[in-house]
Backbone as CSV, one residue per row, in Angstrom:
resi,resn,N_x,N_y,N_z,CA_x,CA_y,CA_z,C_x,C_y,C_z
1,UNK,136.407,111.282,124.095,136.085,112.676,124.384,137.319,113.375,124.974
2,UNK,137.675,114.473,124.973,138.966,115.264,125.010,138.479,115.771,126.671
3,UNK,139.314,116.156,127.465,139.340,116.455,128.432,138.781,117.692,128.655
4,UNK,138.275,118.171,129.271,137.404,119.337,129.876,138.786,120.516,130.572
5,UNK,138.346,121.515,129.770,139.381,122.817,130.743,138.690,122.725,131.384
6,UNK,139.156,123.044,132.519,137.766,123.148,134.091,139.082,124.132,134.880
7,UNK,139.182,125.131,135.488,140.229,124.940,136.602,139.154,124.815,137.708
8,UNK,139.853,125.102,138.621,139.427,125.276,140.270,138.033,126.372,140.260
9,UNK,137.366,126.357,141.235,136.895,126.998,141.714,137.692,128.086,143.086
10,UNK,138.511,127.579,143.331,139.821,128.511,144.012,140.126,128.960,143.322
11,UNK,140.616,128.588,141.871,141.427,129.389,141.270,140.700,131.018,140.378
12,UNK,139.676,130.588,140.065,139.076,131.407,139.599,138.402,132.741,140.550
13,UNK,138.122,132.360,141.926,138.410,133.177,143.083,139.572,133.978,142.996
14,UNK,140.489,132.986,143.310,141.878,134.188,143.428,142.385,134.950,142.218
15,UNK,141.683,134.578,140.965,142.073,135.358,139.845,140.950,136.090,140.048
16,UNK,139.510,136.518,140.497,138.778,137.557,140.495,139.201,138.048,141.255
17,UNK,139.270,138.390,142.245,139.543,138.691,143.626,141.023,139.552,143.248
18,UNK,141.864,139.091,142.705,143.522,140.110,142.059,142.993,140.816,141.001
19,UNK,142.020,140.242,140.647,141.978,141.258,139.293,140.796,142.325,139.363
20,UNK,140.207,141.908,140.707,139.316,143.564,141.169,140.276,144.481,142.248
21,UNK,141.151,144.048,142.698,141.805,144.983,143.728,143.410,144.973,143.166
22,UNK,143.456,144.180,141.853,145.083,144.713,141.603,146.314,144.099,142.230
23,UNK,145.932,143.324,143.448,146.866,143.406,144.338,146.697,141.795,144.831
24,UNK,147.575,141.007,144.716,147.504,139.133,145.660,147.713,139.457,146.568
25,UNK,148.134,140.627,147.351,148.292,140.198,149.004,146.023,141.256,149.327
26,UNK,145.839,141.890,148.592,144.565,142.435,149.286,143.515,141.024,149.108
27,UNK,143.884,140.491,147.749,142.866,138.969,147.488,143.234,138.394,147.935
28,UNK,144.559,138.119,148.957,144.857,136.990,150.116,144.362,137.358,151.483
29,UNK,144.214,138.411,151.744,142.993,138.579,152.732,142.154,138.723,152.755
30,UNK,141.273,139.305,151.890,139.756,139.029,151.552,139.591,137.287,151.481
31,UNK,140.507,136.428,151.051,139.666,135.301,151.038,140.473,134.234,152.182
32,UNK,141.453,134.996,153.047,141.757,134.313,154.190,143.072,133.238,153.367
33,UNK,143.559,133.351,152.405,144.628,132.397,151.936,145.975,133.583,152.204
34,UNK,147.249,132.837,152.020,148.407,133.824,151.955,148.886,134.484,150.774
35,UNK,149.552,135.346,150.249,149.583,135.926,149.320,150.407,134.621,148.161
36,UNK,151.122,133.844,148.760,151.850,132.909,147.482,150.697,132.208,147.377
37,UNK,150.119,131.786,148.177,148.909,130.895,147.803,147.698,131.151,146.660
38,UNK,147.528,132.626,146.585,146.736,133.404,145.563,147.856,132.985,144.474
39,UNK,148.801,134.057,144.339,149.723,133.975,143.324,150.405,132.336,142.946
40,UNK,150.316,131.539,143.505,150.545,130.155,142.917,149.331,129.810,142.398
41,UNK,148.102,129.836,142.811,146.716,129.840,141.945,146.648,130.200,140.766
42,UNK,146.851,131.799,140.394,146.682,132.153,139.627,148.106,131.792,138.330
43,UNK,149.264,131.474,138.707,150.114,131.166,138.046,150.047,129.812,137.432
44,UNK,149.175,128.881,137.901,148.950,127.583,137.524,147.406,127.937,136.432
45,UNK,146.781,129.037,136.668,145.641,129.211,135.632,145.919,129.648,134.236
46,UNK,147.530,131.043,134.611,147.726,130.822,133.250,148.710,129.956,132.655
47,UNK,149.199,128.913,133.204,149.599,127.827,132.905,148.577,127.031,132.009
48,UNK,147.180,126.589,132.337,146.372,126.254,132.084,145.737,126.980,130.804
49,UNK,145.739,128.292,130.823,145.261,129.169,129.755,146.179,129.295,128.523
50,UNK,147.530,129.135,128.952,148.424,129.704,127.974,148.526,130.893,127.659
51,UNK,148.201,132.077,128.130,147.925,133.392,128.207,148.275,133.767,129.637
52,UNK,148.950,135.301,129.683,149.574,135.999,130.916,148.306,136.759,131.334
53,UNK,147.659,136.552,132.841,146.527,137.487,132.604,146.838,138.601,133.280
54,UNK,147.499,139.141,134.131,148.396,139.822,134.565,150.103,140.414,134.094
55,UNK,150.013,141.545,134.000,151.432,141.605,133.894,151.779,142.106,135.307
56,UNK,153.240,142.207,135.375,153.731,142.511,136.687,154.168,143.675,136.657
57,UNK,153.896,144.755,137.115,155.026,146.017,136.873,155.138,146.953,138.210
58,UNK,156.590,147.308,138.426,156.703,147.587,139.348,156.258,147.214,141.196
59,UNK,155.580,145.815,141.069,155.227,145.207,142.110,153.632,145.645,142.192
60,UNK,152.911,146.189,140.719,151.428,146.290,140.964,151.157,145.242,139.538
61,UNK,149.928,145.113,139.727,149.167,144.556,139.053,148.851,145.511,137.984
62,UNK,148.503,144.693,136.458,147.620,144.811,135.793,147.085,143.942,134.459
63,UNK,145.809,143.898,134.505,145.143,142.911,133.597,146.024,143.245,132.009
64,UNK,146.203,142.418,131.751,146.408,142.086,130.053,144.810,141.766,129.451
65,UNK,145.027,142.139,128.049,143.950,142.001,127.414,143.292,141.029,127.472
66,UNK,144.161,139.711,127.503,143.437,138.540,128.157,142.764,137.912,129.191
67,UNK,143.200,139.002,130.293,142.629,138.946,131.514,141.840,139.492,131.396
68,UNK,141.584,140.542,130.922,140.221,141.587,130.968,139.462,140.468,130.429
69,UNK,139.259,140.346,129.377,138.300,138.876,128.262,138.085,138.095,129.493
70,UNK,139.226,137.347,130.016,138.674,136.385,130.796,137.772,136.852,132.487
71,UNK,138.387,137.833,132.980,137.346,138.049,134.114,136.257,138.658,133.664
72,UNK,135.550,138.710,132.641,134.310,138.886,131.935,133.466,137.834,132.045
73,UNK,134.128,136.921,132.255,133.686,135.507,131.718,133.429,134.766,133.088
74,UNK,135.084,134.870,133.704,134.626,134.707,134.990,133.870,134.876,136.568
75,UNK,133.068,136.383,136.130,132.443,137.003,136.745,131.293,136.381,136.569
76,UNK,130.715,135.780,135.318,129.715,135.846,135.015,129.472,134.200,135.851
77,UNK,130.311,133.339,135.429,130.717,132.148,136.420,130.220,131.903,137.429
78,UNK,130.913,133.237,138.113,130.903,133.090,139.459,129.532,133.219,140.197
79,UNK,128.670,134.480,139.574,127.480,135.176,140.006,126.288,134.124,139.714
80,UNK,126.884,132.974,138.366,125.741,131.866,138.558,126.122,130.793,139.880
81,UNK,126.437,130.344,140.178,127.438,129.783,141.149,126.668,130.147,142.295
82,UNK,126.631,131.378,142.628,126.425,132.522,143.626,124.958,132.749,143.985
83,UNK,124.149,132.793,142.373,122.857,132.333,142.385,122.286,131.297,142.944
84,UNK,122.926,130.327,142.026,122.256,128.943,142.230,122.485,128.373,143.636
85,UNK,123.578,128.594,144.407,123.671,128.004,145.734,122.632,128.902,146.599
86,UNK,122.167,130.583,146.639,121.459,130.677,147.320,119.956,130.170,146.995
87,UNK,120.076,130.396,145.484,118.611,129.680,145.143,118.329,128.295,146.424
88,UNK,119.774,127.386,146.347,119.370,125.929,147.160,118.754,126.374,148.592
89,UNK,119.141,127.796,149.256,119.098,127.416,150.405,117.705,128.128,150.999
90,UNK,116.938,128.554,149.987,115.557,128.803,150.018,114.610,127.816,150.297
91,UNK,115.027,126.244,149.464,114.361,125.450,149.632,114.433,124.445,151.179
92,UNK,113.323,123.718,151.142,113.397,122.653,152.454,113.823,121.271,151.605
93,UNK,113.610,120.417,152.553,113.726,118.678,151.822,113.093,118.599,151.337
94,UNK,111.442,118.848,151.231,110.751,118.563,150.303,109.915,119.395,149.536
95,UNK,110.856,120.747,149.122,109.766,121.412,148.192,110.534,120.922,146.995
96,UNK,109.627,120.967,145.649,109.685,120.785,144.420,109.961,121.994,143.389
97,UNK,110.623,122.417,143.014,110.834,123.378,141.721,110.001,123.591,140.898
98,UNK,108.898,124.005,140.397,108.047,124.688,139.037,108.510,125.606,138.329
99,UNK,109.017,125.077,136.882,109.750,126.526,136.326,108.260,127.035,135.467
100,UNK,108.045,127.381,135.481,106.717,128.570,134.773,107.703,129.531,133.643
101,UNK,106.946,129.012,132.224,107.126,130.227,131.164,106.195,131.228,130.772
102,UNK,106.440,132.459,130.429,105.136,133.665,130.029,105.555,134.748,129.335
103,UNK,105.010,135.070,128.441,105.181,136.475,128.158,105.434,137.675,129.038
104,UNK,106.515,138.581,128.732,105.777,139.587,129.981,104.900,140.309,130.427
105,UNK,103.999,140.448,129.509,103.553,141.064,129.661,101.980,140.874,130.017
106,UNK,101.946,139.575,129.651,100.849,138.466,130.097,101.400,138.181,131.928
107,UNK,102.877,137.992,132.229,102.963,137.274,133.574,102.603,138.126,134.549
108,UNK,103.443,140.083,134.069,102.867,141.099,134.692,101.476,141.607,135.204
109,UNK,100.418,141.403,134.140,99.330,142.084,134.031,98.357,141.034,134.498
110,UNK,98.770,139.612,134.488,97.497,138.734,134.445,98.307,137.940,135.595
111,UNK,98.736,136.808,134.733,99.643,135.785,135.734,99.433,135.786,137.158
112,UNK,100.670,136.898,137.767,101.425,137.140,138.585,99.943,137.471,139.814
113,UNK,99.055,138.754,139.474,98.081,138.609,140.271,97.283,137.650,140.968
114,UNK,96.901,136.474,139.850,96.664,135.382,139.816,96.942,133.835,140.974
115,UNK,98.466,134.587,141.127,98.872,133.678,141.717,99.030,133.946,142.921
116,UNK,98.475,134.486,143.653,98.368,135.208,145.206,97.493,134.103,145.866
117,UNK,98.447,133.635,146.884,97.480,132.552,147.233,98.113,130.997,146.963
118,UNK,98.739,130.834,146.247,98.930,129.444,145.431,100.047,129.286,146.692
119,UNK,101.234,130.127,147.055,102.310,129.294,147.876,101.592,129.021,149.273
120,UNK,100.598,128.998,149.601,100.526,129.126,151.199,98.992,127.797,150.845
121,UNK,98.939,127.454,149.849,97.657,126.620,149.652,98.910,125.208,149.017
122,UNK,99.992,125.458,148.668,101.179,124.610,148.185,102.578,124.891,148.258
123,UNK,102.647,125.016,150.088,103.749,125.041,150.573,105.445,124.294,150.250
124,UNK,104.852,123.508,149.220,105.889,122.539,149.022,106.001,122.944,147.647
125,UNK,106.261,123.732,146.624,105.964,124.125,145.220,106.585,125.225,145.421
126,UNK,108.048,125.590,145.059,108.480,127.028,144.363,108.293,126.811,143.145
127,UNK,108.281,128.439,142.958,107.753,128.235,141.844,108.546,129.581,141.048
128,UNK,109.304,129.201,140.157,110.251,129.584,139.238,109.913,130.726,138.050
129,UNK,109.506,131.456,138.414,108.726,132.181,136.901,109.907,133.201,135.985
130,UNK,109.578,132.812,134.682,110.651,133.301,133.592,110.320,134.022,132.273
131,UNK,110.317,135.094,131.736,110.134,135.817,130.489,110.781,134.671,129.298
132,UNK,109.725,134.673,128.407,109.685,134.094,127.377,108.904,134.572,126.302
133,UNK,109.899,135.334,125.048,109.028,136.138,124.122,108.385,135.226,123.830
134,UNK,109.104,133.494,123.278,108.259,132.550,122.273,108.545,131.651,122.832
135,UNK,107.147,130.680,122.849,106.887,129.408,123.347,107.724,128.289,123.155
136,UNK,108.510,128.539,123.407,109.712,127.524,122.993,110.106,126.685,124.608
137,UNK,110.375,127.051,125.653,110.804,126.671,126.462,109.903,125.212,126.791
138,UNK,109.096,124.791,126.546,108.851,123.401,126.712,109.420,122.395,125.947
139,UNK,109.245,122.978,124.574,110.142,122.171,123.834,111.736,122.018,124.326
140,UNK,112.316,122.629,124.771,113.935,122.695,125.213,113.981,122.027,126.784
141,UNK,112.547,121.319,127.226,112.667,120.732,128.491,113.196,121.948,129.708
142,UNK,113.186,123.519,129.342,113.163,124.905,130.424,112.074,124.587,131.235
143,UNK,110.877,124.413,130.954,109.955,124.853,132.137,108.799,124.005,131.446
144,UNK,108.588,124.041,133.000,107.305,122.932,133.048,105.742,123.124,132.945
145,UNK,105.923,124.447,133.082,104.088,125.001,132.841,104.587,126.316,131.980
146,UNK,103.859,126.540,130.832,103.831,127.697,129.917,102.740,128.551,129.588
147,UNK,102.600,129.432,129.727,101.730,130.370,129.130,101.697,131.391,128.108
148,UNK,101.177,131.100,126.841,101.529,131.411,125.915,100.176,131.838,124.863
149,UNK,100.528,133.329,124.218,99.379,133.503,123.209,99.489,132.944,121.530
150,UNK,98.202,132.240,121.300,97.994,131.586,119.921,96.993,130.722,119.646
151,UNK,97.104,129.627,118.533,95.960,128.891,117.819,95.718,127.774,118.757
152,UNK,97.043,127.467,119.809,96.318,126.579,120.716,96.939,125.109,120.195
153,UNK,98.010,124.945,119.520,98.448,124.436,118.577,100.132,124.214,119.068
154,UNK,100.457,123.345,119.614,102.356,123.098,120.431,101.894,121.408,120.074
155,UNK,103.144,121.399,119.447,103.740,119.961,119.112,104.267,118.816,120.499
156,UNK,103.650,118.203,120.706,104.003,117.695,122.213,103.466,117.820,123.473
157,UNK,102.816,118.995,123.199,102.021,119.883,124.597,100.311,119.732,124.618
158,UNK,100.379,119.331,126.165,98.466,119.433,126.096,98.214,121.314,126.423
159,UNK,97.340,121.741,125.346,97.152,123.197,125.537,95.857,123.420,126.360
160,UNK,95.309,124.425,127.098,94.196,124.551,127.989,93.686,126.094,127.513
161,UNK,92.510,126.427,126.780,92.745,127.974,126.448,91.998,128.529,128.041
162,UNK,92.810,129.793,127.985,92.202,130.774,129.134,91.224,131.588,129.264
163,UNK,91.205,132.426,127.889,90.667,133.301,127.625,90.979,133.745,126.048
164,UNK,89.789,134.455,125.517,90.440,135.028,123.977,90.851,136.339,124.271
165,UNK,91.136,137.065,123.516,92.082,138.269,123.288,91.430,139.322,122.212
166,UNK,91.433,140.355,123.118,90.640,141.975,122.325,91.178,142.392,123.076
167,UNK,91.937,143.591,122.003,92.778,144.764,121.831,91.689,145.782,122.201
168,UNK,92.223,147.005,122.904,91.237,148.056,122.858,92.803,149.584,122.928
169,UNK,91.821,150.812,122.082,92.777,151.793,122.490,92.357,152.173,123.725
170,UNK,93.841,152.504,124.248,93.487,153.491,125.537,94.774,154.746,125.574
171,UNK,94.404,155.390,126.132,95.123,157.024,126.654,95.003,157.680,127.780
172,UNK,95.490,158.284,127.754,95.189,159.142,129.602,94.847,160.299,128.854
173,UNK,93.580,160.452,129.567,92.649,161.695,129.905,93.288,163.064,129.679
174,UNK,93.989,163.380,129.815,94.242,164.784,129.703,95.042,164.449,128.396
175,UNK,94.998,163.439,127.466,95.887,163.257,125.850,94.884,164.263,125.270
176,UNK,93.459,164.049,125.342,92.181,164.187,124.490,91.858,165.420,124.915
177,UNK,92.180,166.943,123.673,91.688,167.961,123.986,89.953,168.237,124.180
178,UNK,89.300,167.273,123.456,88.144,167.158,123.383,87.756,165.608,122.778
179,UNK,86.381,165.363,123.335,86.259,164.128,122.852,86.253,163.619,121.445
180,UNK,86.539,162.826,120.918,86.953,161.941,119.126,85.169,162.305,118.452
181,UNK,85.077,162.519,117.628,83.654,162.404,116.558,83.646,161.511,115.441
182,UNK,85.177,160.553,115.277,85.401,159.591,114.450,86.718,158.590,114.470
183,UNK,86.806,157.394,114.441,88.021,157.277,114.526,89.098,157.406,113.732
184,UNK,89.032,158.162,112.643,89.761,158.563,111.743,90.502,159.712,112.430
185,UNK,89.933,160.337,113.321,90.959,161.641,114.364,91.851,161.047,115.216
186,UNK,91.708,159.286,115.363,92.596,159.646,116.455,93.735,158.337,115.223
187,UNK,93.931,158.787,114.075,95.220,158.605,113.133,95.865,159.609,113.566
188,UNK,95.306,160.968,114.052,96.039,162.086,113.953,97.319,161.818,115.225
189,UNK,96.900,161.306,116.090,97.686,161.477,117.371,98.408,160.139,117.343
190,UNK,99.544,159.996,117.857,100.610,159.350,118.341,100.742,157.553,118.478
191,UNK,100.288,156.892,117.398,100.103,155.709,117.803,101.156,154.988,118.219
192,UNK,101.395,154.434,119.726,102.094,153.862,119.805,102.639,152.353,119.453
193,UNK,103.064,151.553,119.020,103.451,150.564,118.267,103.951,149.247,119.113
194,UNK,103.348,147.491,119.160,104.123,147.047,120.049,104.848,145.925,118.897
195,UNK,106.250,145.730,118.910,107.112,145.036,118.067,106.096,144.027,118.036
196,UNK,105.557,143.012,118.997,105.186,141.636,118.976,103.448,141.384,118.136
197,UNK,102.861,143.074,118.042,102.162,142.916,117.036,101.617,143.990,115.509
198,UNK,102.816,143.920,115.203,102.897,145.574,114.244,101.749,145.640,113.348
199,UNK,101.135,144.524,113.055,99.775,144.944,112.095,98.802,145.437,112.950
200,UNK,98.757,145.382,114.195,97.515,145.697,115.047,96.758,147.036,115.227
201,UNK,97.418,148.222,115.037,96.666,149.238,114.427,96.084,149.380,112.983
202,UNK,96.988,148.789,112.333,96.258,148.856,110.834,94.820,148.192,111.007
203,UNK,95.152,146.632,111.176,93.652,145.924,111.490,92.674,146.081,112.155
204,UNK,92.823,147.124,112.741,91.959,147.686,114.041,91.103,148.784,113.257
205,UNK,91.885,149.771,112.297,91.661,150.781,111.282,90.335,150.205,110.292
206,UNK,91.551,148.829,110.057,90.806,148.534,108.795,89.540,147.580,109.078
207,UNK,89.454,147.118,110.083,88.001,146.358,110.600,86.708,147.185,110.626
208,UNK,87.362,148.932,110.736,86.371,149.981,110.821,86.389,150.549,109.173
209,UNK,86.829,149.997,108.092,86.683,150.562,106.928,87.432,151.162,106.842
210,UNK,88.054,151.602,107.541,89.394,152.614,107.178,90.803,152.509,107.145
211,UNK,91.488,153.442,106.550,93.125,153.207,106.388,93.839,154.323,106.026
212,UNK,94.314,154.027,107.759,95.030,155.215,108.692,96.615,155.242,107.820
213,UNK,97.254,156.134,106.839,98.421,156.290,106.271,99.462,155.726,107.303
214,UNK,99.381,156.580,108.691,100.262,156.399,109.898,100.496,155.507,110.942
215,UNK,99.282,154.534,110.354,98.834,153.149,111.311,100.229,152.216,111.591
216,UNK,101.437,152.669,110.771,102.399,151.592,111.196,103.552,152.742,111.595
217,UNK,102.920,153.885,112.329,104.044,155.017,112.703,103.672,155.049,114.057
218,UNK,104.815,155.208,114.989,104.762,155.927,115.874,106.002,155.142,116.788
219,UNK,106.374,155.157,117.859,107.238,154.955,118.758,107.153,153.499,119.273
220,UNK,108.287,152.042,118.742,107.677,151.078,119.398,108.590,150.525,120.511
221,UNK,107.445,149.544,120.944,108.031,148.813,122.393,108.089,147.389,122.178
222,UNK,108.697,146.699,122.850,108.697,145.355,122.720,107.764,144.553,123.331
223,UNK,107.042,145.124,124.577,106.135,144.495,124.939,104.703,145.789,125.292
224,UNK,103.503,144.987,125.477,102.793,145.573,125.535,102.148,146.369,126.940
225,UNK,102.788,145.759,127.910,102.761,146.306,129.349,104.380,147.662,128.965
226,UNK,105.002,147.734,128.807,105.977,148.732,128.074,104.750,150.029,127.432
227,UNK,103.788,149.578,125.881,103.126,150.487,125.542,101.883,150.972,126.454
228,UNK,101.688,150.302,127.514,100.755,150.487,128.150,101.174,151.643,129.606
229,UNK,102.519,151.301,129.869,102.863,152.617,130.833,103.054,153.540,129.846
230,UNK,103.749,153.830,128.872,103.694,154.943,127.694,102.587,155.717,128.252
231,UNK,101.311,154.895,127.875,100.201,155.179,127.556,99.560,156.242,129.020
232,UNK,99.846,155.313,129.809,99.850,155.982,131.491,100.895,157.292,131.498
233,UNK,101.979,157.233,130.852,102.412,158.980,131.054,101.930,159.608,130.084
234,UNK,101.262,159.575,129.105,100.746,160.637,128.490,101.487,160.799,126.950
235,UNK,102.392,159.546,126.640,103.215,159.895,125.262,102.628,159.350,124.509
236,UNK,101.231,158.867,124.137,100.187,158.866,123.035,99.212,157.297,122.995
237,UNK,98.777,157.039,122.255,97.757,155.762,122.174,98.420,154.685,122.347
238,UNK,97.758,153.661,122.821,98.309,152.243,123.115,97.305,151.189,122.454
239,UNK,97.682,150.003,121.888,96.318,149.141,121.637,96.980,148.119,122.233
240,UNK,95.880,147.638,123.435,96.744,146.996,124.082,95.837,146.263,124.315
241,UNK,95.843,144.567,125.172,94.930,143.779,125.228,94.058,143.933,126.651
242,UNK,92.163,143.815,126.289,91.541,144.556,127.712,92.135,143.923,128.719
243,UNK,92.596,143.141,128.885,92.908,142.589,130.337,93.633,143.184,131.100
244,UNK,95.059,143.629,130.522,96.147,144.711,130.777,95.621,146.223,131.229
245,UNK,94.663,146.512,130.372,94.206,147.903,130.426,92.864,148.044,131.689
246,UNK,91.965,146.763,132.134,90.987,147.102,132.859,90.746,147.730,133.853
247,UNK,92.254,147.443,134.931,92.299,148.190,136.511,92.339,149.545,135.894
248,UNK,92.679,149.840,135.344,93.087,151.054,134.883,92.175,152.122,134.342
249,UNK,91.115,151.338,133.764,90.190,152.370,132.976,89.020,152.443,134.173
250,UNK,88.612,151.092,134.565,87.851,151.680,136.052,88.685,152.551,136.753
251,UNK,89.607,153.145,137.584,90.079,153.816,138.091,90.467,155.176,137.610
252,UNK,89.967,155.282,135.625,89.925,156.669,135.328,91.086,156.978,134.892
253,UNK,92.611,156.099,134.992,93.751,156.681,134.642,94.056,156.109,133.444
254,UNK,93.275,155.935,132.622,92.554,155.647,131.435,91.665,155.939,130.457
255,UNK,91.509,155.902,129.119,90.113,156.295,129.165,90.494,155.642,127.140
256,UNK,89.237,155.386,126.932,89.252,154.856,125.241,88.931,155.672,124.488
257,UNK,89.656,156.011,124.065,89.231,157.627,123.004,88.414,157.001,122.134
258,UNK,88.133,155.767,121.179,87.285,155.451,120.902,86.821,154.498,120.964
259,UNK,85.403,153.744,120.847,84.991,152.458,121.418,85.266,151.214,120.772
260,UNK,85.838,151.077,119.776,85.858,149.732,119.436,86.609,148.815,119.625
261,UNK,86.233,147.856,119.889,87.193,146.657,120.553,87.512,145.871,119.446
262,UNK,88.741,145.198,119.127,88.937,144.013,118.040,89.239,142.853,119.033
263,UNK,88.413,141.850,118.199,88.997,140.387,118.443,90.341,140.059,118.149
264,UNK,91.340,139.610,118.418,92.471,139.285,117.928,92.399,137.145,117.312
265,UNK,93.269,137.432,116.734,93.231,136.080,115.908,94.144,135.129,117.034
266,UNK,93.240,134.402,117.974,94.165,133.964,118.776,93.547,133.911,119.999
267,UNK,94.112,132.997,121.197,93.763,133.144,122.460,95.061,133.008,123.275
268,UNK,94.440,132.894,124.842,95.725,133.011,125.659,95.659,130.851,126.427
269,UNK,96.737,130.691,126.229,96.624,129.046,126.612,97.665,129.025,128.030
270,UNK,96.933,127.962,128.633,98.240,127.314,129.067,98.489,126.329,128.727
271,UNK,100.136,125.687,128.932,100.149,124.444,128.045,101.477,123.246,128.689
272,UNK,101.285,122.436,128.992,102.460,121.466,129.688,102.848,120.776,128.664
273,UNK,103.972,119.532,129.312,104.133,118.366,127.915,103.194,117.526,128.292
274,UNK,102.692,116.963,127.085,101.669,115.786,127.096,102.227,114.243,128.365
275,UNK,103.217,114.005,128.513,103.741,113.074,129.517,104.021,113.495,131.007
276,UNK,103.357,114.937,130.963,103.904,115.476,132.499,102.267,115.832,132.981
277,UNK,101.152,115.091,132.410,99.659,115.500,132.722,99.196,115.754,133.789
278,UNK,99.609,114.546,134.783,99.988,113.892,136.129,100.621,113.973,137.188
279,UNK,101.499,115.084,136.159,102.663,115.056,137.266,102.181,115.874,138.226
280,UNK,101.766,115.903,139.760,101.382,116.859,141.020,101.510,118.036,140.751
281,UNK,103.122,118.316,140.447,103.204,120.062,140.731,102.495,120.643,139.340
282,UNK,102.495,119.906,138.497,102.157,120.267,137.454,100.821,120.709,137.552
283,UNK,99.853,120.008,137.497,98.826,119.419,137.855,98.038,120.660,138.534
284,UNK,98.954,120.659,140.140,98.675,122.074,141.107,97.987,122.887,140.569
285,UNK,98.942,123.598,139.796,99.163,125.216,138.777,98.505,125.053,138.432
286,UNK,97.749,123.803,137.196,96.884,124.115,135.925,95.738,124.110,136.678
287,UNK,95.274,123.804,137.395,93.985,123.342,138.589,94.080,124.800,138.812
288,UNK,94.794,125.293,139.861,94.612,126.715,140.576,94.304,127.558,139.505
289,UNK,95.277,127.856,137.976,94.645,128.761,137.611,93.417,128.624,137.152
290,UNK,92.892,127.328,136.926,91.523,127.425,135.888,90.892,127.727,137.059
291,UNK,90.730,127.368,138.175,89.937,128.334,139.368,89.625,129.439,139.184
292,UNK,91.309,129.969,139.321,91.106,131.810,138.839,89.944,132.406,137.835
293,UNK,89.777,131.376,137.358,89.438,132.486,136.104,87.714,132.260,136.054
294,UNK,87.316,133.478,136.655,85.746,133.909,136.532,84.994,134.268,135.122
295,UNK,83.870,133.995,134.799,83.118,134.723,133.626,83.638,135.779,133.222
296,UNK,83.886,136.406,133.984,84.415,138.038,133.599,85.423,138.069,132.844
297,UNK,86.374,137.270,133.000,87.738,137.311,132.210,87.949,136.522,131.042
298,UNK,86.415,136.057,130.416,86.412,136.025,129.189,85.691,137.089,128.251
């Protein structure tokens, strides 16, 4: 195996640090070294690079094209670095890491509420939560508990369903000059669109016999908590799933211009790897949420 570029972690300091202020003697006091000490750092990096990342002119600094490229790179370095050590110092000796995967719009609307309660009942359990359009992160060994919508169906994974899934329209109250007499009127107004399910107005149309020309028009979002604030300022229809939409329509800042609900082809799961069944923290989570979940939220 060929040797690893690696430089320093000094060195890459004193090359950020000159190359945000321009200057080795201001990055020799910001980081408490002397000014040759920066500038011998950084002269041994582009030694290492083979590239000048600095030119010298007139006794100021400035990045070469290569430097620019590289403190791009090295910023980004650094800020994980920067992360991850404070991440450590959150923890005690014995809490355990849970990385949790979800949609967002599932972790926003459902999840996240859900989990009120869980750190102070499992003091020893952080718990890691991460956006994931597609269920992939178990497979890639990312995260250890997933939540994910579908047939219920992961190669490797024990799945647990939560709940099934119906779409309903909703709008804010003052959209609707007067109330709908069919749902063929409300083709007329603004359907908003979510990337992750573009047939879902058509099928919604067409479950009622009908077929809306405009059912695949209107303004889209990538997620459905996205079409669902839309929907909350007033920039047109949302079909969004009831769970997302419920606080909302009890409280009136809502309202279903028309009544029909669709089933969607699919439910909401959670799902671990089949060899981690056992595992405690694991274990925790899948326990607490099936608690959560009352009659109602099917």
């Amino acid at each position: 195996m060929s040797k690893r570029l690696v430089p320093s972690m000094t060195a890459l300091q004193c090359f950020e640090a000159a190359a945000r202020h321009l200057s080795f003697t201001r990055a020799a006091e910001e980081l408490h070294l002397t000014q040759s000490a920066v500038s011998k750092q950084v002269a041994q990096l582009e030694d290492m690079l083979r590239h000048h990342l600095f030119l010298r002119i007139r006794r100021r600094l400035q990045l070469t094209p290569a430097g620019s490229l590289y403190l791009a790179e090295v910023n980004k370095i650094l800020t994980q670095v920067d992360i991850s050590s404070r991440y450590i110092l959150s923890y005690g000796d014995e809490t355990e890491v849970l990385t949790v995967a979800t949609q967002p719009s599932f972790g926003v609307g459902w999840l996240i509420p859900k989990l009120k309660g869980f750190g102070k009942a499992h003091p020893n359990i952080h718990l890691d939560i991460r956006n994931e359009l597609e269920p992939f992160a178990l497979l890639q060994a990312k995260a250890d508990v997933g939540f994910f919508f579908g047939q219920g169906t992961w190669p490797g994974a024990t799945c647990i369903e939560l709940f099934d899934d119906q779409v309903v329209p909703v709008c804010a109250p003052d959209l609707l000059e007067q109330p709908l007499s069919n749902a063929e009127q409300l083709a007329e107004l603004v359907l908003m669109q979510c990337t992750s399910r573009p047939e879902a107005w058509h099928e919604w149309f067409l479950e009622q016999g009908l077929s809306a020309q405009n059912s695949y028009h209107g303004p889209r979002f990538d997620t459905f908590y996205m079409c669902l604030s839309a929907a909350l300022s007033g920039c047109g229809v949302a079909l969004v799933p009831r769970y997302l939409a419920e606080s909302h329509l009890a409280s009136g800042s809502l309202v279903m211009p028309w009544p029909h609900t669709m089933r969607s082809q699919g439910a909401h799961f959670v799902a671990f790897a089949e060899h981690a069944a056992e595992v405690p923290k694991v274990r925790a989570l899948v326990d607490w949420i099936l608690e959560q979940i009352t009659p109602q939220a099917h």
